[in-house]
C-alpha positions in Angstrom: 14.4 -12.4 9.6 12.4 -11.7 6.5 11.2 -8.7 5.0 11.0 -5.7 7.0 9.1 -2.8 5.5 8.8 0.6 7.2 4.7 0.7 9.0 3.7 4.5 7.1 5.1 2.5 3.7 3.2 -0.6 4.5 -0.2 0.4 5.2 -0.4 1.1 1.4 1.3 -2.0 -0.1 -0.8 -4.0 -2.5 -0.3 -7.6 -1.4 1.8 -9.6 -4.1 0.0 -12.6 -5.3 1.9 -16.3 -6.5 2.0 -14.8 -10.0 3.8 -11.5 -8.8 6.4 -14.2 -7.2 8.8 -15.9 -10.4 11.8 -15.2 -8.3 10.6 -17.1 -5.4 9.2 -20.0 -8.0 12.3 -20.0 -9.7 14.5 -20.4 -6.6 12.0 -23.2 -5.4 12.7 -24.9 -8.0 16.2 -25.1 -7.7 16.1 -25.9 -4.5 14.5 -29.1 -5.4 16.7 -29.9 -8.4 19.5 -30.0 -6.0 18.0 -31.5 -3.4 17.5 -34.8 -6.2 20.9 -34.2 -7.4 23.4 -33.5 -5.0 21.3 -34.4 -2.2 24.1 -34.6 0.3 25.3 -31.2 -0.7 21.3 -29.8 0.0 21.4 -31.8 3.2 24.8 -29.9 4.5 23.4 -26.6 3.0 20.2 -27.4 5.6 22.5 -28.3 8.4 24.3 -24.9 8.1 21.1 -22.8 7.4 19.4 -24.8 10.7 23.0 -23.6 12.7 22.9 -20.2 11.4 19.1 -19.6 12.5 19.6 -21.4 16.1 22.4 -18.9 16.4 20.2 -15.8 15.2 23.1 -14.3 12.7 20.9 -12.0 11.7 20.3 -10.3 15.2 23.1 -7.4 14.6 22.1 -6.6 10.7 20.7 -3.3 10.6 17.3 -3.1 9.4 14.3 -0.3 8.9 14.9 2.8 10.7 18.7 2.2 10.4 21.0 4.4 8.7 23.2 3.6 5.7 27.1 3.5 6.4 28.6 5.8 3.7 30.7 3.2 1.7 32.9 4.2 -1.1 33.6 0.7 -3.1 35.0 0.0 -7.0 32.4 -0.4 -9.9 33.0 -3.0 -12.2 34.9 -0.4 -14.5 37.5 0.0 -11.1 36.7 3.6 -10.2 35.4 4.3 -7.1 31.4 4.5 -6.0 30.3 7.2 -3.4 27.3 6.0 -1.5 26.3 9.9 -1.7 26.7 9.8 -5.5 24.2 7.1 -5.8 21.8 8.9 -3.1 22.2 11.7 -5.1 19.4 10.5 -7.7 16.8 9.5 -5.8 15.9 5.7 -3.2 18.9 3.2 -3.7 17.6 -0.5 -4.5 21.3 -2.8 -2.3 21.3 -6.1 -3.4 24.4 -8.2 -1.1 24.8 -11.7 -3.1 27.3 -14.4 -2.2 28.9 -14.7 -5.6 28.7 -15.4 -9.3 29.4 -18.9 -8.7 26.3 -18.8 -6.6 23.3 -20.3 -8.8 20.7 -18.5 -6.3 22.6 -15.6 -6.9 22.2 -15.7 -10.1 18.6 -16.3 -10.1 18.5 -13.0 -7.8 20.5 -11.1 -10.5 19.0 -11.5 -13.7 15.4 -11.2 -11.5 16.7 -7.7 -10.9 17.9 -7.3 -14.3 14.6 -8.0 -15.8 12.8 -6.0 -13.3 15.2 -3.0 -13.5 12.7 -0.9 -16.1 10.0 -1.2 -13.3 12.6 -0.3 -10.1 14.2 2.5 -12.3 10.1 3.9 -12.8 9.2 3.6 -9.5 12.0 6.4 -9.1 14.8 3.9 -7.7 18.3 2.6 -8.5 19.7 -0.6 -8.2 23.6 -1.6 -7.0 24.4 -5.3 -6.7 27.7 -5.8 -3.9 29.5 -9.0 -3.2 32.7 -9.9 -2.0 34.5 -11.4 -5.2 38.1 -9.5 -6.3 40.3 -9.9 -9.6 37.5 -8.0 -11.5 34.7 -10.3 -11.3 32.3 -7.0 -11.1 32.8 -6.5 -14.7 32.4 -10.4 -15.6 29.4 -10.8 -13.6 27.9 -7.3 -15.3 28.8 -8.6 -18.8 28.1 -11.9 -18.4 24.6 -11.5 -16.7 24.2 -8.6 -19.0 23.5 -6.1 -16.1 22.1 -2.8 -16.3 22.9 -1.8 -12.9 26.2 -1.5 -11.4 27.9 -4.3 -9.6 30.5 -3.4 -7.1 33.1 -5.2 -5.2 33.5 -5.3 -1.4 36.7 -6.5 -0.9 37.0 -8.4 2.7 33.7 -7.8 2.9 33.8 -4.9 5.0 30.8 -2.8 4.2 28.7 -6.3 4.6 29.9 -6.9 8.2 29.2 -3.2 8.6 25.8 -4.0 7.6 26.0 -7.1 10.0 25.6 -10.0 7.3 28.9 -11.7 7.8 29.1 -15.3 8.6 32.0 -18.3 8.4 31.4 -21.2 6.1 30.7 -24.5 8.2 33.4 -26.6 8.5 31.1 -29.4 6.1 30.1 -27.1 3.8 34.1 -26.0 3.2 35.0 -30.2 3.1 32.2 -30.6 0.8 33.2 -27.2 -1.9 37.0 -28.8 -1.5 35.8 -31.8 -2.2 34.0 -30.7 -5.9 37.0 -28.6 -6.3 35.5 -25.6 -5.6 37.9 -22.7 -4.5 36.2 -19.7 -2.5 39.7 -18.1 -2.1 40.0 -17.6 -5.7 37.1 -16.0 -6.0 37.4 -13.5 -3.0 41.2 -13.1 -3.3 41.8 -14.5 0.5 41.3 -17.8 2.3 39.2 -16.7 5.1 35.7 -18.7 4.5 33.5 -15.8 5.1 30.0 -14.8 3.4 27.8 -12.4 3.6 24.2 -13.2 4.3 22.0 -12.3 0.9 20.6 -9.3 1.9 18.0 -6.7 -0.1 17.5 -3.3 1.1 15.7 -0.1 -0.2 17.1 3.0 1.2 15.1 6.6 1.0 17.5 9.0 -0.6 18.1 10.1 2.9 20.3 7.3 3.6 17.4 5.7 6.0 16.9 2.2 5.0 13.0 1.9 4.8 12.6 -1.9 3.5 14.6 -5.1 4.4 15.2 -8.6 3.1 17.9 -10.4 5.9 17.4 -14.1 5.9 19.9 -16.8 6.8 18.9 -19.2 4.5 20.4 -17.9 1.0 18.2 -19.8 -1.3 15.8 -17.2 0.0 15.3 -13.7 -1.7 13.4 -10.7 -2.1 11.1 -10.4 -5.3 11.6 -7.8 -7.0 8.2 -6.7 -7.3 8.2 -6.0 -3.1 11.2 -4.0 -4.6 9.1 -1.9 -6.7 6.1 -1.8 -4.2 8.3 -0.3 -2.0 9.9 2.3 -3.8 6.0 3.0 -5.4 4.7 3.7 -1.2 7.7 6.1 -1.3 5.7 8.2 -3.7 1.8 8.3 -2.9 
């Protein structure tokens, strides 16, 4: 799956162009850094992507035309976020990412954090969810310098509501034990879940109108399909 964008809003995109694309650039070239680097690392990454496709992980995500669960989740200060609050304002901009630790997902973040003046004046709002616990919200907001509020789904249960949960192969877990790498610390439990990297843009009505699912999580949505969205909202 790649990006899913409602037909009426479609019909009066403007068609980004390579220069419209420095997320995309940037995570390409990442990609290729660690494919020289840690080669065998890149090569399991590919053999769980490849696994993850063949099994189509991305069949039960919900997508356009579906509804928004109501969540309510803890901001990065620890009080909770109403999914209605946030509606309240206006289109909601729902960035799932795997993790700080997560150098794509970093790449995603500050893409959004540079881009938030343009999302916020195309009349939207952004909120960035992942899994991590221990109050790693309020690190990744100040160490990203975030302008937009970064929650925490603990167990990931509004992400396998959203259908984006998958295990961690059994080589990619040998090979994070292996550099010392410890998922459970950063998600508070030893389960070896994930969600899929997902974007969405959600109408104020709660009806998600634009979709970015993709198994393969050095993939992302540029922000300015973000904004171009959010802009078809308006004319």
């Amino acid at each position: 799956m790649a990006i899913w964008i409602a037909p009426e809003l479609a019909a009066g995109q403007p068609s980004p162009t390579m220069t419209d694309r420095p997320l995309s650039n940037r995570l390409t070239f990442l990609r290729e850094r660690h494919a020289r680097d840690r080669h065998h690392v890149a090569r399991a990454y590919d053999r769980m992507v490849q696994t993850l496709i063949e099994r189509d992980v991305t069949a039960g995500a919900l997508g356009v035309g579906d509804m928004m669960p109501d969540f309510a989740l803890p901001g990065s200060d620890g009080r909770l976020v109403h999914s209605a609050d946030l509606l309240a304002s206006g289109p909601l901009v729902v960035s799932f990412y795997r993790g700080s630790w997560c150098f794509y997902c970093e790449s995603e973040l500050t893409a959004l954090r540079d881009a938030h003046p343009a999302i916020v004046a195309a009349g939207g709002r952004i909120v960035a969810i992942a899994g991590e616990a221990g109050g790693r919200s309020a690190a990744t907001k100040r160490d990203f310098a975030l302008p937009f509020e970064v929650l925490s789904d603990l167990d990931l249960g509004l992400s396998l509501s959203f259908g984006l949960v998958f295990p961690v192969s059994e080589e990619v877990r040998a090979i994070y034990q292996e550099i010392g790498f410890d998922l459970a610390r950063f998600n508070g439990n030893d389960s070896w879940f994930l969600p899929i990297p997902a974007t969405y843009v959600i109408a104020s009505d709660g009806r998600i109108i634009a979709a970015h699912v993709d198994p393969d999580f050095r993939k992302r949505m540029e922000p300015a399909d973000i904004v171009a969205t959010l802009a078809s909202l308006r004319s």
